[in-house]
SERO-127641 format. One record per residue: residue in one letter; x, y, z of N, C-alpha, C in turn. Coordinates in steps of 0.02 Angstrom, whole numbers, plus 50000, padded with zeros to 5 digits. Example, Ala and Ser with C-alpha at 12.3 -4.5 7.8 and 13.67 -1.06 7.14 Angstrom:
% residues 2
A506604971650390506154977550390506604983550390
S506424988850354506844994750357506455000250394
//
This chain:
% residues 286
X545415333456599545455340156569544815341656530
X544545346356551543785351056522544025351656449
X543595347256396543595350856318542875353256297
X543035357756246542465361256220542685360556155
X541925360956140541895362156065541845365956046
X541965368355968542075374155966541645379455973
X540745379055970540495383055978540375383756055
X540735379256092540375382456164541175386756165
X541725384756141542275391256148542225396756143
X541695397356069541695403856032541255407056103
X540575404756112539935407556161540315408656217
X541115405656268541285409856315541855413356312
X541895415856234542515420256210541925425456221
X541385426956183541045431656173540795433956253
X540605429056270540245432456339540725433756389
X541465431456405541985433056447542075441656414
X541905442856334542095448256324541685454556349
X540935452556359540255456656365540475457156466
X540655452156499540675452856570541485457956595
X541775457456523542525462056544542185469656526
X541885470356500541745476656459541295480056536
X540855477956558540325478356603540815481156656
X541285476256681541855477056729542195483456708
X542585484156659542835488756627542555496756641
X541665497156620541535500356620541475505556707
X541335499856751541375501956835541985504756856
X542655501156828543305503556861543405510456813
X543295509956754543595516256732543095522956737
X542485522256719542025530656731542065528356802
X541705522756857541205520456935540655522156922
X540345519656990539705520256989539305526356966
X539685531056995539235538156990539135541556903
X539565538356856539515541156791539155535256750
X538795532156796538375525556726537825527156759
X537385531756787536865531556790536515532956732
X535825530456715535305529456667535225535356640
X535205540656668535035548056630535505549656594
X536205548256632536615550256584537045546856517
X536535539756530536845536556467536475537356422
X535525539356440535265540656380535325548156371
X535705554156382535825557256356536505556956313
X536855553856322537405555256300537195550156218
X536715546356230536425540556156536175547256135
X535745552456173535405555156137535925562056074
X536275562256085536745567356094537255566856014
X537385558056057537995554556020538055549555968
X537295548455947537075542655907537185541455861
X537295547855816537425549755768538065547655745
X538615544655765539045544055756539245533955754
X538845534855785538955526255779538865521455733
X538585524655693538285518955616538975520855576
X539475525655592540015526255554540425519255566
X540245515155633540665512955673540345504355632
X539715505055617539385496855607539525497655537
X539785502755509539815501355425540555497055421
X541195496655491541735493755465541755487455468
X541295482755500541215475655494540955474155430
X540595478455393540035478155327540605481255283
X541165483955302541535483655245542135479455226
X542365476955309542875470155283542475464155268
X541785463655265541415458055236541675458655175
X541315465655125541495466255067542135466155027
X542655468055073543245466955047543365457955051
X543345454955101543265447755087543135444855035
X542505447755025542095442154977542455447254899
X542705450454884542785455254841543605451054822
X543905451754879544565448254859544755441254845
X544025436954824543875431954799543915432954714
X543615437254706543455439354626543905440854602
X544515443954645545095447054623545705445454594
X546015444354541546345437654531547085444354526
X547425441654585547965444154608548585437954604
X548845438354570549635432854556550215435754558
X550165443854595550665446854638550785445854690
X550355441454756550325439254804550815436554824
X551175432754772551935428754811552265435154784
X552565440354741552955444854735552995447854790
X552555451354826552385455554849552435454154925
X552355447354933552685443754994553515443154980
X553575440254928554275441454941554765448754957
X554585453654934554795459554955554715460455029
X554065459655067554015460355116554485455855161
X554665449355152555045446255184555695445555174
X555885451755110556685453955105556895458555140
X556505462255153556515469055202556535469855265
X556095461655264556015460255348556535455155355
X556825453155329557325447455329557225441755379
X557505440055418557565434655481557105436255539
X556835441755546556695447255624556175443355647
X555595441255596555025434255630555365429955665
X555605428655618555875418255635556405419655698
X556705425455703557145427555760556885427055827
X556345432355820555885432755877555545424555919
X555415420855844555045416455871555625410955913
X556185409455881556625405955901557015409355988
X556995415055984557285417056062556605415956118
X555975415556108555575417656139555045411256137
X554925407856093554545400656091554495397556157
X553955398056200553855393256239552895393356248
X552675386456273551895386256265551765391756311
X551795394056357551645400156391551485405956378
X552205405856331552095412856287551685412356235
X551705407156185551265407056146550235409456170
X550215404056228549785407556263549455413256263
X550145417956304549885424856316549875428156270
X550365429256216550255431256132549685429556097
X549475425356119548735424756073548245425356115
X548265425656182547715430156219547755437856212
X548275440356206548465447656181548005449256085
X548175444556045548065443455986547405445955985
X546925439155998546305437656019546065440156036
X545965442356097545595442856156545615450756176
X546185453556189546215459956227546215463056154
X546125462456086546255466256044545595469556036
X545145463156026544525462355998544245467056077
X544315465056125543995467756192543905478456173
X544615478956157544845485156110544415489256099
X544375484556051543875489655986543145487455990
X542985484156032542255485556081542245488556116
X542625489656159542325492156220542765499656230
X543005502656195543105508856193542645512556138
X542235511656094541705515456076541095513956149
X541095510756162540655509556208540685514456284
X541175513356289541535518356342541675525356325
X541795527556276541635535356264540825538656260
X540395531456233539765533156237539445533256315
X539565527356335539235530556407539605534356457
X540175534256447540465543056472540405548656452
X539685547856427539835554156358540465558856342
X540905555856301541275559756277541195561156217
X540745565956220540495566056149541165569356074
X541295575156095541795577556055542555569356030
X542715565556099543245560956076542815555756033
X542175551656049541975548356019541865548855950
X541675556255913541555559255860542445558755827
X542865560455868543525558755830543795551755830
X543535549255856543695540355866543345539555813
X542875539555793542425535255737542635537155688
X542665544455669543035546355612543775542555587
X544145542955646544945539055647544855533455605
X544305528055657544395521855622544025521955537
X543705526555540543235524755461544195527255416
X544465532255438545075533955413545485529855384
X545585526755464546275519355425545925512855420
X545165512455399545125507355348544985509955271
X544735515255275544965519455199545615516555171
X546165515255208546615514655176547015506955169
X546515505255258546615498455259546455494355197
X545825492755158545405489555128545545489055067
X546145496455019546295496254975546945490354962
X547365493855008547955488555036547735481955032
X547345479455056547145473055066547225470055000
X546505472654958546315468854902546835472954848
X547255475854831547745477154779548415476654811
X548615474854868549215472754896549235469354935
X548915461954891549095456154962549555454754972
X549615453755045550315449255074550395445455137
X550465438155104550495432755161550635434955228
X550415429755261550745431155328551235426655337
X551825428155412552425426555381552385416755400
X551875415755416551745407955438551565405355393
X551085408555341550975404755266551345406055215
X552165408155224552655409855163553105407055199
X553195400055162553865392755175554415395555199
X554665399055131555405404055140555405410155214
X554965410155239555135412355302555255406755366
X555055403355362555375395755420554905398255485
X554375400455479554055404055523553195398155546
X553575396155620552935391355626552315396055647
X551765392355632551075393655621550755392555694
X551035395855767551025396455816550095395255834
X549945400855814549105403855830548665399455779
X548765399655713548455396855657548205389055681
X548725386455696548835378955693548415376655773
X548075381855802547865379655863547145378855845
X546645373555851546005371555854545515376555857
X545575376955910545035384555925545265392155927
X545535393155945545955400355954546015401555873
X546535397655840546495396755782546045398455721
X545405392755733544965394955704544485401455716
X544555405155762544155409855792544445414555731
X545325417355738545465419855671545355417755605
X545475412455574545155412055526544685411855497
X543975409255522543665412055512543255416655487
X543845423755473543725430755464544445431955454
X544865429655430545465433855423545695429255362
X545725431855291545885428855220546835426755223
X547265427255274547785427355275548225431255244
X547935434555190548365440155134548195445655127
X547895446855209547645454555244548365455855287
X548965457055269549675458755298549575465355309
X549695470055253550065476355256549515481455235
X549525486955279549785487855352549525482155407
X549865482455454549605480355516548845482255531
X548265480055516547805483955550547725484655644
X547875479055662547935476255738548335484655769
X548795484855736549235490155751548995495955730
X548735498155669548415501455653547925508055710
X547475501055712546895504255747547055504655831
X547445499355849547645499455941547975508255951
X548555508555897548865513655899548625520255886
X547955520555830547555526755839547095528555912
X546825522555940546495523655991546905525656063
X547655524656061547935526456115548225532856094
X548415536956038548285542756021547965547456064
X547215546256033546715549956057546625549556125
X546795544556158546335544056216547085548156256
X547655547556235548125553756277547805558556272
X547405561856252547125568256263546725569156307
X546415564756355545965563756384546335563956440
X546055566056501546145564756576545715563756605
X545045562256595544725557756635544715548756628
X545045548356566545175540456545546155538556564
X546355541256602547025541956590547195534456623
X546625529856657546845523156661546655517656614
X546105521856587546225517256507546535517956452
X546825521856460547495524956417548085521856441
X548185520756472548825517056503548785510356493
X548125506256528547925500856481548005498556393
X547805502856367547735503256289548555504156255
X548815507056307549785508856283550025502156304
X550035501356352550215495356365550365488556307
X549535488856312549235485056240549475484856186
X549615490956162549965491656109550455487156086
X550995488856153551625483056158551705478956156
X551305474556174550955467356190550765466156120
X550355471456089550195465256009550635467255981
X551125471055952551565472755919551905467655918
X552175463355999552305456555995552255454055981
X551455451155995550995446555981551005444055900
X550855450355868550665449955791551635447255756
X552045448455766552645447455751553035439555778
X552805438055851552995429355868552645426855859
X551975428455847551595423455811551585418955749
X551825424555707552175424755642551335427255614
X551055432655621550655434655601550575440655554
X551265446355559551485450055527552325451155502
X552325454855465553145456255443553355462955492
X553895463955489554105470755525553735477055471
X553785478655406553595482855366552785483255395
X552495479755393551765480355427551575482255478
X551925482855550552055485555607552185493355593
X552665492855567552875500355544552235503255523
X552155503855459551585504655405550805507155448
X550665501955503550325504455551550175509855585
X550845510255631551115515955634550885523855621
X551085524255546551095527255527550365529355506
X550135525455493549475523855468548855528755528
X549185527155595548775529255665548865535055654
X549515537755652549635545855654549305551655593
X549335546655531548945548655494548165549755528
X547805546955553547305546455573547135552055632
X547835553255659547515559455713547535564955682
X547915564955601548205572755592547495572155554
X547295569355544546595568355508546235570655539
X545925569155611545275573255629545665576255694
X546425579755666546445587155722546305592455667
X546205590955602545875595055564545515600255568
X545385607355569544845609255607544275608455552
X544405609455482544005612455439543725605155417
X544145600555443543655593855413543235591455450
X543565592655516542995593055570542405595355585
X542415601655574541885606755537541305604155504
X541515602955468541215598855380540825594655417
X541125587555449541135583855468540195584555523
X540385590955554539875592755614539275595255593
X539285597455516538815601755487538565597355439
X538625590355432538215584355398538095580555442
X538215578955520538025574955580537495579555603
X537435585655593536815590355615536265589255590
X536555588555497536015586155453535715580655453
X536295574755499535935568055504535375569155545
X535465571355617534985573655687534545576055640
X534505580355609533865584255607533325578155546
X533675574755500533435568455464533095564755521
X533265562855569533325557655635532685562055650
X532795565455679532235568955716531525571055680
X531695573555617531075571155571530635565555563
X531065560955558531065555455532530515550055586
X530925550555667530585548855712529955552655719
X529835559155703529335565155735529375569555795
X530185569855810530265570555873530355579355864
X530055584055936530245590755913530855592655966
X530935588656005531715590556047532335589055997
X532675590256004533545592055984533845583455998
X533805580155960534125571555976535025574655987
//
C-alpha cells in the first residue's frame, strides 16, 4: 500500500484541485467560451471585484490569530447550549450511518468538493464573464463573513467531536492527513454559524438565477446536501449551526438583490477602474 507524507498529500490535494477546476471549466462554459479574448476581456471588465474575494483568507488569518488574544471562558457555556438544543441528532447520525466508506466520502465532500467550491466558481464566473453574477458573488461572500468572523471570535463553540458530553467520535479530526489538512486552519471553536453551509448555500442561490450555468448549479445543490451531512456525521457541527447558515445565505441574497446597495456598490467599483486606470496610465476603459 502507497504512503505519503504529508506534504506530498497536501501537493496532490492542491493540484487534483487545479486539474478539476481546468476540467470543470471545459464541461461547463466548452471550448468555444474559454477563448483568450474573451477571458482577457472579461479580467478586463471584472477585476475589480476580485481583491474583495483575496481580502477573505486575510481576514480568517486575522480572526485566528485575534482569537488567541481573546480570553473567552464562555466557550464551554456556549457549547453547552448548543448541544442542548441539538441534543442526541450528532451522535444519532453518526451511530445509524458509521461505516469507513462513508466516513470516506463525508470527508471527501468536507475537504475536497467544498474547498473545489469556493475556487472554482469565482473563477468560473470570471472566465465566463459573468460579470453582473460575479459582482454579486463577491459581495455575498464579503457579506456572510461580516457576520461570520464576529460569531467566531465572541461566540465560540466547540465542535461536537471536541465536547466529551456529546459522545461524538472525532471521525475526520483523528485521520493523519485529511485531518491535518483541517486543522491546520480551522481553531475548532469556529462552530456557529455553519460557514461550510453558509457560503455552499449562498453560491447555489445565486447561481439559480443563471441559465447558462444550470449544470453547475445542480452540481453545487447537490453539494449542498452532501456537506450538510458531511459537517453533522462527522461530528463537525451542531444542528443550530446548519440552520444558522442557512439563514445566514439568504441573508446574503436579500443583500445584494438590493438595488440601492448595489448602486452604491457600482459607483465606488467605477471609482476603483478609474484609480486602476490612472494608476497603470491606461486611456481605455479597464
Amino acid at each position: 500500500m502507497l504512503t505519503l507524507s504529508y506534504g506530498q498529500f497536501y501537493l496532490l490535494y492542491v493540484v487534483s484541485l487545479i486539474a478539476a477546476a481546468i476540467l470543470g471549466l471545459i464541461l461547463v462554459l466548452g471550448p468555444s467560451r474559454l477563448r483568450r479574448s474573451t477571458v482577457l476581456a472579461s479580467l478586463r471588465h471584472n477585476w475589480v471585484y476580485l481583491p474583495i474575494l483575496a481580502i477573505v483568507p486575510a481576514a480568517m488569518l486575522m480572526e485566528n490569530r485575534l482569537s488567541a488574544y481573546v480570553n473567552m471562558p464562555q466557550t464551554e457555556r456556549y457549547t453547552e447550549w448548543m448541544h442542548e438544543i441539538s441534543g442526541q441528532a450528532v451522535r444519532f447520525i453518526q451511530e445509524r450511518l458509521e461505516r469507513e466508506i462513508v466516513t470516506d466520502f463525508f470527508t471527501l465532500i468536507y475537504v475536497w468538493v467544498f474547498t473545489f467550491i469556493m475556487y472554482f466558481t469565482p473563477l468560473l464566473l470570471l472566465v465566463g464573464n459573468e460579470g453582473p453574477l460575479l459582482k454579486r458573488y463577491c459581495v455575498a461572500v464579503m457579506f456572510v463573513y461580516f457576520f461570520l468572523i464576529p460569531f467566531y471570535l465572541f461566540f465560540p463553540v466547540k465542535t461536537p467531536a471536541y465536547y466529551g458530553p456529546a459522545g461524538v467520535d472525532a471521525l475526520l479530526y483523528d485521520r493523519p492527513l485529511w485531518g491535518r489538512v483541517v486543522t491546520s486552519m480551522d481553531p475548532l471553536d469556529n462552530d456557529f454559524p455553519s460557514g461550510h453551509v453558509a457560503l455552499t448555500m449562498t453560491t447555489v442561490l445565486l447561481l439559480s438565477t443563471s441559465e447558462r450555468l444550470r449544470r453547475y448549479f445542480v452540481f453545487t445543490a447537490a453539494s449542498v446536501v452532501a456537506i450538510v451531512m458531511a459537517v453533522l456525521y462527522l461530528g463537525i457541527h451542531w444542528v443550530p449551526d446548519v440552520f444558522a447558515g442557512f439563514f445566514l445565505a439568504v441573508g446574503a441574497l436579500l443583500f445584494v438583490s438590493h438595488r440601492r446597495i448595489m448602486a452604491w456598490l457600482d459607483v465606488r467599483g467605477a471609482a476603483v477602474r478609474a484609480a486602476g486606470r490612472k494608476l497603470l496610465g491606461l486611456r481605455a476603459p479597464i
